[in-house]
C-alpha positions as CSV (number, residue, x, y, z in Angstrom):
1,X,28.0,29.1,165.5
2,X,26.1,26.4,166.8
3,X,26.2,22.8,165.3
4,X,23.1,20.9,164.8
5,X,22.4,17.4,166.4
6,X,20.5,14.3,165.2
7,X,17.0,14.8,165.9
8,X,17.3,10.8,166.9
9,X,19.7,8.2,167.3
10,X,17.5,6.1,165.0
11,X,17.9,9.1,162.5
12,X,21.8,9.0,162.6
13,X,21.8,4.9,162.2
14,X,19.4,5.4,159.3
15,X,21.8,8.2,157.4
16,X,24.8,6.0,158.1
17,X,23.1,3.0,156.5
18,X,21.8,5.2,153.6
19,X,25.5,6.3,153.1
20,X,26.7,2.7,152.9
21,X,24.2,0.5,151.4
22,X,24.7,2.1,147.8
23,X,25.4,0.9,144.0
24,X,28.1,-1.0,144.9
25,X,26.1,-3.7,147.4
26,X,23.9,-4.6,144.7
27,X,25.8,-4.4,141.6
28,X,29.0,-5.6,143.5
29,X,28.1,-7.8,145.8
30,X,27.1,-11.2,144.4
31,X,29.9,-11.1,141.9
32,X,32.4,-11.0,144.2
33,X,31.1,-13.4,146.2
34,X,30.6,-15.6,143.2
35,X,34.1,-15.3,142.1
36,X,35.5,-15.9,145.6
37,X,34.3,-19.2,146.6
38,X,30.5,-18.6,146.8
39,X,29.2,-19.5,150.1
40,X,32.4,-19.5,151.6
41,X,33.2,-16.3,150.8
42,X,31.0,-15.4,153.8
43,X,33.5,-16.5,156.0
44,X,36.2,-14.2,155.3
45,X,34.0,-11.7,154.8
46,X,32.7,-11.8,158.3
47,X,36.1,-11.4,159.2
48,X,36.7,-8.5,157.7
49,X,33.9,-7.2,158.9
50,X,34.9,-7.8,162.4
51,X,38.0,-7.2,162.1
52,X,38.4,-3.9,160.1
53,X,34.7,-2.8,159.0
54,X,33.8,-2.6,162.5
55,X,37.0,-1.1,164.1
56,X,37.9,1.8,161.1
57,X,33.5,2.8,161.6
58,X,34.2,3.3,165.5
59,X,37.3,5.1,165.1
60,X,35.6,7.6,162.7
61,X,32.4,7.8,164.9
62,X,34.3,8.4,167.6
63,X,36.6,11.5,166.0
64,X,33.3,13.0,164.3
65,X,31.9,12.9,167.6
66,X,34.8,14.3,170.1
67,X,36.5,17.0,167.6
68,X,33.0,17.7,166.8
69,X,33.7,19.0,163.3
70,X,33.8,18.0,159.2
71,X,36.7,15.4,158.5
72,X,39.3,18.5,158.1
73,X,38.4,20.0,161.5
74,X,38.0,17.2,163.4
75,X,41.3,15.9,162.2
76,X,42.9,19.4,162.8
77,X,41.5,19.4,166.1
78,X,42.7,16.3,166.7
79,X,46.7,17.0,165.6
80,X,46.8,20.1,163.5
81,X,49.3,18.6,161.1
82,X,46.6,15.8,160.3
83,X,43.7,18.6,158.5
84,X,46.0,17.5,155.1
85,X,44.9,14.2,155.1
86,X,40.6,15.4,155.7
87,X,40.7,17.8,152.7
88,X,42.3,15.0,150.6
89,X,39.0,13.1,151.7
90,X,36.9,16.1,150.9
91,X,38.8,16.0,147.5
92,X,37.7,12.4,146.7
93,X,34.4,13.2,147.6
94,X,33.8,15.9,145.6
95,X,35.0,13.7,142.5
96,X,33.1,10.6,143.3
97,X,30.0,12.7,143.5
98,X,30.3,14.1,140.5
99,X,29.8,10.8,138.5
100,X,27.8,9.4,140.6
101,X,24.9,11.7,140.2
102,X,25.2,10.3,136.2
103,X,25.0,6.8,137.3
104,X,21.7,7.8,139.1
105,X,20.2,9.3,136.4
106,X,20.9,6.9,134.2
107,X,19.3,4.1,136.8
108,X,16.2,6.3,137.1
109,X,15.7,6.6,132.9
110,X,15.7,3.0,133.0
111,X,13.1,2.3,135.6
112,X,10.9,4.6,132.7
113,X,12.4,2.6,130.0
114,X,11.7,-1.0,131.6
115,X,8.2,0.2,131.4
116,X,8.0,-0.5,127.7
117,X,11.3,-2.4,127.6
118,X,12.2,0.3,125.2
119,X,15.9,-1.2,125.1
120,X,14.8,-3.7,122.7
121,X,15.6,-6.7,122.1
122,X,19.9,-6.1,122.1
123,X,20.1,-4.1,125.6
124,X,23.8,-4.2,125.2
125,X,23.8,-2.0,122.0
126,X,21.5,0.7,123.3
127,X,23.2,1.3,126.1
128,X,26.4,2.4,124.2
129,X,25.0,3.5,121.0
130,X,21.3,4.8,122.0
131,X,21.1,5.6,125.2
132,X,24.7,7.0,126.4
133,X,26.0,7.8,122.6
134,X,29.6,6.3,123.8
135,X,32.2,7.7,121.9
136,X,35.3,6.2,124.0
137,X,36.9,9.0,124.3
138,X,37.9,11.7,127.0
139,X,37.3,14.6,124.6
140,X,36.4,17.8,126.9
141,X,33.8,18.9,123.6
142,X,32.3,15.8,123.0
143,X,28.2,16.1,122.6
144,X,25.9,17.3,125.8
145,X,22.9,15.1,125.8
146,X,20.1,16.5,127.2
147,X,17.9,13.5,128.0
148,X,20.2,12.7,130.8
149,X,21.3,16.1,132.0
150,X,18.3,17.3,132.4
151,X,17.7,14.2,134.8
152,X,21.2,15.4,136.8
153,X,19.5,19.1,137.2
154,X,16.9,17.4,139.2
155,X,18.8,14.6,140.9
156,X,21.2,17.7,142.4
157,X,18.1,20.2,143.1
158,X,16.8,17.7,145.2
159,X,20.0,16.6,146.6
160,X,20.9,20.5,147.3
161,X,17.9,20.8,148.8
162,X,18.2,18.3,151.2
163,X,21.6,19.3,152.1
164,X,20.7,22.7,152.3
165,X,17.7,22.1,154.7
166,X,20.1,20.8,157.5
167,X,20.9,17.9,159.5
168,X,17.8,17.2,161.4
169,X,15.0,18.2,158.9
170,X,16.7,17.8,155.8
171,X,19.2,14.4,155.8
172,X,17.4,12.9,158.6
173,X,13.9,13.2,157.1
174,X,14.7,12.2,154.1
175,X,16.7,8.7,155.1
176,X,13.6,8.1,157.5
177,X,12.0,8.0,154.1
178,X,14.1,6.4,151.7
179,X,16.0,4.1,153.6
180,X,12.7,2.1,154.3
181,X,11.1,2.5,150.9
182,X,14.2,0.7,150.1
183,X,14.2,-2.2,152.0
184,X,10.5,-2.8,150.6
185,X,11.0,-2.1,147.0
186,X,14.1,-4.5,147.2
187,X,12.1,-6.9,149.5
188,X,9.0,-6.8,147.1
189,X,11.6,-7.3,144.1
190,X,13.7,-10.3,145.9
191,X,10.1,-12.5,146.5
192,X,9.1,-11.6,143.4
193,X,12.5,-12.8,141.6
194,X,12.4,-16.1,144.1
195,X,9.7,-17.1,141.8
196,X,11.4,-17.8,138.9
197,X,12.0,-20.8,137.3
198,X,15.7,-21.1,137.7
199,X,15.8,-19.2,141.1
200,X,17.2,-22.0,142.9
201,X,19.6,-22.6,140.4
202,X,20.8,-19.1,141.0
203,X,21.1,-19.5,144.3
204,X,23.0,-22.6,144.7
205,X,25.2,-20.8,142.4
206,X,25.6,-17.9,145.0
207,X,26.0,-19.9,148.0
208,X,27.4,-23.0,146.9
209,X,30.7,-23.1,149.4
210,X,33.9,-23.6,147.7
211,X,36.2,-24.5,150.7
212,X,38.8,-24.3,148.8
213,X,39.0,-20.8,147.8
214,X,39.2,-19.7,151.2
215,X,43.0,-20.8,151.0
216,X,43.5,-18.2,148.4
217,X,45.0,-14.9,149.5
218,X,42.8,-13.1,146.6
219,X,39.7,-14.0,148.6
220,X,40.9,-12.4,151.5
221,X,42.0,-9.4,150.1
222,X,38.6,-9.4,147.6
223,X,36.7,-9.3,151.3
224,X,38.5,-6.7,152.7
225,X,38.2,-4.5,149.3
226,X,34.4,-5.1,149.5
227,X,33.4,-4.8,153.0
228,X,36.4,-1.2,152.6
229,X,34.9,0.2,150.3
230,X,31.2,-0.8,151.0
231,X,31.0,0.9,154.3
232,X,31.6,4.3,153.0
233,X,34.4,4.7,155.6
234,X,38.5,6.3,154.7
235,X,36.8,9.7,152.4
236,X,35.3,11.4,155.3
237,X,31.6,10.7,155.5
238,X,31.3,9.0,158.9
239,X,33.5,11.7,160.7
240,X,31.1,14.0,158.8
241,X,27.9,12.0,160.2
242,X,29.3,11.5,163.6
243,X,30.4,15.3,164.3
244,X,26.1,16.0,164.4
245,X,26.1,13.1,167.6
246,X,25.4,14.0,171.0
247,X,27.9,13.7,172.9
248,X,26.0,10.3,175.6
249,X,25.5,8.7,171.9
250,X,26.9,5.2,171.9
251,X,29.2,4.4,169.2
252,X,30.2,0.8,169.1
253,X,26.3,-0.2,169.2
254,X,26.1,2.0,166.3
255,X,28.9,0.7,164.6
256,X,28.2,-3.0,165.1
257,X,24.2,-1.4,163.5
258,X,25.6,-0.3,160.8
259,X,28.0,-2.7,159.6
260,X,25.9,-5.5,159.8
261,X,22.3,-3.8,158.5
262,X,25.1,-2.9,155.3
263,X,26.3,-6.6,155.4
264,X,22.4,-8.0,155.4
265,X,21.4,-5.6,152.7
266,X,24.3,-7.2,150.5
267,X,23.7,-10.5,150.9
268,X,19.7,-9.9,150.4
269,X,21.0,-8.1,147.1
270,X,23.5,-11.5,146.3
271,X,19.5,-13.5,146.5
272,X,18.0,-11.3,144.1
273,X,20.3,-10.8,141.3
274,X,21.5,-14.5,141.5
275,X,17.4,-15.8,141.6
276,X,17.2,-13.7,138.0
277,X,20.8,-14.5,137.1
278,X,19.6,-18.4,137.2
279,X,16.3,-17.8,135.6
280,X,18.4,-16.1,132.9
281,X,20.6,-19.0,132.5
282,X,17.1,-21.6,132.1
283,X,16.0,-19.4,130.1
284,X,19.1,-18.4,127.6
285,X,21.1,-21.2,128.0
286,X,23.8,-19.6,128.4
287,X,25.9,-20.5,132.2
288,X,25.6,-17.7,135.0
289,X,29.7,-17.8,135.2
290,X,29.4,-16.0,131.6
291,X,27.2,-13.4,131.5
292,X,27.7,-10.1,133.4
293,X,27.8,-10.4,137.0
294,X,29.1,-6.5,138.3
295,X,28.9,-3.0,137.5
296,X,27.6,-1.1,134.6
297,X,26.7,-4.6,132.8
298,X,25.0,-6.4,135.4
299,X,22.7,-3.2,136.1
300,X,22.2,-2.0,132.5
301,X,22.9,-4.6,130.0
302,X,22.0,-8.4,132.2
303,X,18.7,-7.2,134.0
304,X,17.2,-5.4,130.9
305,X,18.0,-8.5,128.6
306,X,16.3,-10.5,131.7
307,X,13.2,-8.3,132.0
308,X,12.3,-9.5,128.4
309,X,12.4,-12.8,129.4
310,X,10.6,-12.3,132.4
311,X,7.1,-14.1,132.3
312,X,5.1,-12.0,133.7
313,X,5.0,-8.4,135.8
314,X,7.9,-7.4,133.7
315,X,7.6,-3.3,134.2
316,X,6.7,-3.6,137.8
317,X,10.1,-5.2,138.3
318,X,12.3,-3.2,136.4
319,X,10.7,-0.5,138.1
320,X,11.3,-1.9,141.2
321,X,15.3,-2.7,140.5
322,X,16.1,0.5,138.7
323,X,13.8,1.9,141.3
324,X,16.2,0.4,144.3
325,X,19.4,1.6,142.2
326,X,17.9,5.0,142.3
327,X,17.2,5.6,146.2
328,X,20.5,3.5,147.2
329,X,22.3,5.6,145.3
330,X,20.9,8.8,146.0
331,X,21.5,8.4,150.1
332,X,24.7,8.0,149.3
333,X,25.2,10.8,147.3
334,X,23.7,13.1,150.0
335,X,26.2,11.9,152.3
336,X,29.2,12.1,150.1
337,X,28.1,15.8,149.0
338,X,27.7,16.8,153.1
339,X,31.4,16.3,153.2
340,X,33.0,19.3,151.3
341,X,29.5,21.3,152.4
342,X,30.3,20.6,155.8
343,X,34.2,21.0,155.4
344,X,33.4,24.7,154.0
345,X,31.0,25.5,156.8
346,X,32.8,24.6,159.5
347,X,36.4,25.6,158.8
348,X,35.1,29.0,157.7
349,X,32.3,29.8,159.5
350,X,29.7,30.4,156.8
351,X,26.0,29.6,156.7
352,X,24.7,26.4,155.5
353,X,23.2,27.8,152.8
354,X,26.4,29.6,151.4
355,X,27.9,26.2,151.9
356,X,25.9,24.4,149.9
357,X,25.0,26.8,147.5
358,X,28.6,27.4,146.7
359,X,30.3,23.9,147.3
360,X,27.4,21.5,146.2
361,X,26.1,24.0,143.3
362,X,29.7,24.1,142.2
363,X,29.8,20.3,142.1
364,X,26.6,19.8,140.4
365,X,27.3,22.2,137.5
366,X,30.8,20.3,137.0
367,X,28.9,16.7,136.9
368,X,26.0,18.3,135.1
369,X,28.7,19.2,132.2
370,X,31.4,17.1,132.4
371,X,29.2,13.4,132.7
372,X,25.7,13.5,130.5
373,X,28.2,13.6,127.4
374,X,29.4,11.1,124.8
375,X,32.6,11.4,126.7
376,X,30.8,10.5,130.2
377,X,30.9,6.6,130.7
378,X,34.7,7.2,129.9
379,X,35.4,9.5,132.3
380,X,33.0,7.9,134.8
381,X,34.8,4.8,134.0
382,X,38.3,6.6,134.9
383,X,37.8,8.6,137.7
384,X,35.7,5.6,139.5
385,X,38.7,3.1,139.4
386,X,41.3,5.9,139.7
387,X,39.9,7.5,143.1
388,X,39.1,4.4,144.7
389,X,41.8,2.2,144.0
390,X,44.4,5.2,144.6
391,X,42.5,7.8,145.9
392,X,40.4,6.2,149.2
393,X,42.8,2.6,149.1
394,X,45.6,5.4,149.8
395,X,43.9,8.0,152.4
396,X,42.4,5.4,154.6
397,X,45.7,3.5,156.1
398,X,47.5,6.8,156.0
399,X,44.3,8.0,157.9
400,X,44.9,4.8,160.3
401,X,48.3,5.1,160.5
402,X,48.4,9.2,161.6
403,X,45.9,8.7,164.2
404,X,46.6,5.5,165.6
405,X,50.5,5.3,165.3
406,X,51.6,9.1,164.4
407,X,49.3,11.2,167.1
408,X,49.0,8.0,169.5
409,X,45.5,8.5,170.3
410,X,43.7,5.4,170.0
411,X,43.9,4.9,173.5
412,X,41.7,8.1,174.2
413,X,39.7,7.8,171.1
414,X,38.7,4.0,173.6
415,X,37.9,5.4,176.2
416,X,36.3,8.4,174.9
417,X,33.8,5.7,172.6
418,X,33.7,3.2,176.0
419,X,32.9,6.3,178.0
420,X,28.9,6.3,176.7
421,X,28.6,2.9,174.6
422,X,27.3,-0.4,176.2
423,X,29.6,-2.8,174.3
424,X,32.8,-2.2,175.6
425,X,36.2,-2.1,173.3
426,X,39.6,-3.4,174.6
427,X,43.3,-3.2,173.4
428,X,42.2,-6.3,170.3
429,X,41.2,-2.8,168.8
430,X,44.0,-1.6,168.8
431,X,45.5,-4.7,166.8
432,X,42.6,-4.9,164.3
433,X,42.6,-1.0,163.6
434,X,46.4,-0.6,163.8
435,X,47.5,-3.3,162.6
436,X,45.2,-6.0,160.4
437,X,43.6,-2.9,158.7
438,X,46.3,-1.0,157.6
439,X,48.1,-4.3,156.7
440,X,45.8,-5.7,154.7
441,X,44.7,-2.1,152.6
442,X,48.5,-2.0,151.7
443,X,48.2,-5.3,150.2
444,X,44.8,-4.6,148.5
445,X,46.8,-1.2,146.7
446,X,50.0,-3.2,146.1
447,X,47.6,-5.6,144.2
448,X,46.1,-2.9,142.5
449,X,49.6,-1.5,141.3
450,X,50.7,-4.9,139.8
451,X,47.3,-5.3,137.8
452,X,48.1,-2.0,136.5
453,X,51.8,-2.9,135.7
454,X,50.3,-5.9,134.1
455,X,48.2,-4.0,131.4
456,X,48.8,-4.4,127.9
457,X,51.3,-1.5,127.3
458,X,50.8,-1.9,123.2
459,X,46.9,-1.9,123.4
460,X,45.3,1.5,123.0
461,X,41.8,0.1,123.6
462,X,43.1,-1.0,127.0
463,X,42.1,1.9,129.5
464,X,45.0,0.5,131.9
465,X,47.5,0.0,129.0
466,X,50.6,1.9,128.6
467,X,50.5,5.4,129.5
468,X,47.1,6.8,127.6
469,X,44.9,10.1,127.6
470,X,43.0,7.8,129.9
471,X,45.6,6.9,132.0
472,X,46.8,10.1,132.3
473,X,42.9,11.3,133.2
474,X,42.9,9.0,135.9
475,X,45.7,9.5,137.3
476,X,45.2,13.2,137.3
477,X,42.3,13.2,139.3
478,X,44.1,10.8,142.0
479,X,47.0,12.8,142.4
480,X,44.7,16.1,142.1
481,X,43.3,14.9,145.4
482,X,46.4,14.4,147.2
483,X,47.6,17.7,146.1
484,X,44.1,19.4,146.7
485,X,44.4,18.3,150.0
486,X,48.3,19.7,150.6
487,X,47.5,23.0,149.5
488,X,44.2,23.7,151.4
489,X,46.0,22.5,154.3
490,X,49.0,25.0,153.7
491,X,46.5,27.6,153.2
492,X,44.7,27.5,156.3
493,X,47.9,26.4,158.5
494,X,47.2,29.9,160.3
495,X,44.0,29.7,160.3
496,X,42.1,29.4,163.4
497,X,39.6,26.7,163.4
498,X,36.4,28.8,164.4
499,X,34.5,27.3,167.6
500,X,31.1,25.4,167.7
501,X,28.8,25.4,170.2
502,X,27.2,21.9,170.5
503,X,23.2,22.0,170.4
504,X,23.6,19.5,173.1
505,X,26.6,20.7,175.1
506,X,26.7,19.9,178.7
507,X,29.0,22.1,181.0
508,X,30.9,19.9,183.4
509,X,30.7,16.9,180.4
510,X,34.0,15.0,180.1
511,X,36.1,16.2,177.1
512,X,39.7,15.0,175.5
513,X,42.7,16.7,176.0
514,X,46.0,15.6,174.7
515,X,45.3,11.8,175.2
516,X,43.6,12.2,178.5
517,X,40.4,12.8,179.9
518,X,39.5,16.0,181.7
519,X,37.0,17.7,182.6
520,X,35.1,21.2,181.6
């Protein structure tokens, strides 16, 4: 079978960025900085950047692109008792892209509905009771509503069809296309929200430093969590990505390009929202430190209740923000779907199509049933912090720690990324990637484990509290991973992995054997 390349280097940087920048840089973003010391929270959020953003990207770059193979081959390739650990990431994969098609749909209805503000004048109550029917439940035969799962059908045709068209003419065309359309619709939005009376409120707001926060252990971790799970790195996409380099393609470049182009798209999105957070607050009255600053109620609830206020071009920017959610979201969900597509066509040697036809049509009907229900935001709500906070928080150091520490191999994964990339890594990789990374993801989950400890265990409305149906849900799908990934691996222990042959093979090319480097 032979694998498919990146039509261009260009087209590989502009995937990878599509995969990162995505929901979470503009509706996390600027409340986390906020909340952790403002402008100083740049500071140790460089760090992070630097110091585990960076590293963790060329390590997975570097394994896509050597083992040549989805994040279960590659890994297999790489030490056969490690393909465990790539189907667990194919596992969380397949469940974060089922919800996150909703979330799309959901941002794309509202781009039509800023159109006539048709949320009225109380944006909070139509999300819940209108618009997405909220029951707050998890019951499996709550209502299908058919405004928004008609949306999903199209979102994953689209998606399918992009998957299903290949690496070069389908995901690289399209993120040469979206990726750009982006960064203007986002641009036009940010000068158009810097107009505001209040903007500069906003952002002194945003950037204000607060020296002392830096101090604070919380910010640290808070900046590792974001720049973690901003990146799209620990679940499989960038080995994904990489395995369709050539093999002369430098990594570190690429990896310092794609960090920081997701680290300036961030802080452009901290300028917007915190330029109409500040006009909000001239306007309302009411401080920017209590209204909604992240997730669902930033997005849906704080930006339609400031396009009402808004005195002038109030469609054009709703369709503009809404319009941004939409294609940031949707690059991401094409790469987070090529990972279980890819997984399926490499380890078994089917077509493509059948890949995607099977894996990502199998997907899509599950979201397509499961999400656009009164049920939905619930179980959106649950499998979202459930599969990050113990499904990727958990994968990536164990990831780290069984290819750095277990299989001993980050010395030829070095050279092998030195071998073809102009920046030059030395052994401080080793100690950021080994060491700082896994050190400081242990502390973000341990964190996460005594918030959960610390949940009302008598409240019933609390999702975290005591041991619920929701709680259970969650957990479920977390541990389902885990397990998913076991057993696949158990499965196909005997398995041969079925060889590629590289569009761009080169006989005579230096390959990595056991460590070392020899030669073909």
């Amino acid at each position: 079978m032979i694998r498919e390349n990146w039509g261009t280097r260009v087209g590989f940087i502009l995937a990878a960025i599509g995969s990162a920048v995505g929901l979470g840089n503009i509706w996390r973003f600027p409340g986390v900085a906020y909340e952790s010391g403002g402008g100083a929270f740049l500071v140790p959020y460089l760090v992070a950047l630097l110091t585990a953003g960076i590293p963790l990207l060329i390590m997975e770059f570097t394994i896509g692109r050597r083992f040549k193979g989805s994040a279960p081959v590659a890994l297999r390739r790489l030490n056969k008792n490690a393909e465990a650990i790539g189907w667990w990431q194919v596992a969380i994969s397949m469940v974060i892209a089922v919800y996150y098609a909703a979330i799309i749909a959901w941002a794309a209805w509202y781009g039509y509905f800023s159109i006539s503000q048709e949320w009225g004048g109380d944006p909070a109550t139509f999300l819940m009771e209108d618009f997405l029917q909220n029951d707050g439940t998890l019951d499996t035969f709550s209502n299908w509503l058919p405004g928004i799962g008609l949306v999903m059908v199209v979102i994953w045709l689209v998606t399918l069809f992009i998957i299903g068209a290949g690496v070069r003419k389908g995901i690289e065309t399209a993120s040469k296309i979206f990726i750009p359309l982006l960064v203007v619709m986002f641009g036009v939005l940010v000068v158009q929200a810097l107009t505001l009376d209040g903007a500069a409120e906003g952002l002194n707001a945003f950037f204000t430093p607060d020296w002392e926060a830096v101090a604070e252990p919380r910010v640290w971790l808070a900046a590792y969590g974001q720049i973690f799970f901003s990146l799209s790195i620990g679940f499989g996409i960038m080995i994904t990505y990489a395995s369709y380099l050539k093999r002369k393609s430098d990594i570190t470049t690429s990896a310092f390009t794609v960090g920081f182009a997701n680290s300036s798209f961030e802080i452009l999105a901290g300028i917007g929202v915190f330029a109409v957070l500040g006009f909000m607050a001239l306007e309302s009255g009411v401080p920017i430190a209590e209204q909604s600053l992240t997730g669902v109620g930033l997005a849906f609830v704080a930006f339609p209740t400031i396009i009402n206020t808004l005195p002038f071009a109030q469609g054009l920017f709703g369709i503009l923000f809404f319009g941004s959610l939409v294609l940031a979201g949707w690059t991401s969900l094409i790469s987070i779907v090529q990972v279980p597509v890819a997984a399926v066509e490499d380890r078994f040697g089917v077509s493509r199509l059948k890949a995607t036809l099977f894996v990502g049509g199998g997907i899509a009907v599950v979201s397509t049933l499961l999400l656009p229900t009164t049920s939905g935001l619930m179980r959106l709500d649950m499998s979202d912090y459930y599969i990050n906070q113990y499904g990727i928080a958990v994968a990536a150091p164990v990831s780290i720690v069984a290819v750095v520490w277990l299989a001993w191999k980050w010395k030829a994964l070095r050279e092998n990324a030195n071998a073809t990339s102009t920046f030059k890594i030395g052994p401080i990789w080793l100690v950021c990637l080994g060491v700082i990374t896994p050190v400081m993801l242990t502390a973000i989950l341990i964190f996460n484990i005594r918030d959960l400890m610390a949940a009302d265990p008598n409240n019933p409305d609390d999702p975290l509290g005591g041991y619920n149906a929701n709680q259970a849900f969650g957990w479920t799908v977390a541990i389902g991973a885990l397990a998913f990934g076991v057993i696949m691996a158990l499965i196909l222990r005997r398995k041969d992995v079925p060889e590629l042959v590289d569009e761009a093979d080169v006989p005579g090319e230096a390959t990595l054997t056991g460590g070392k480097e020899e030669t073909r």
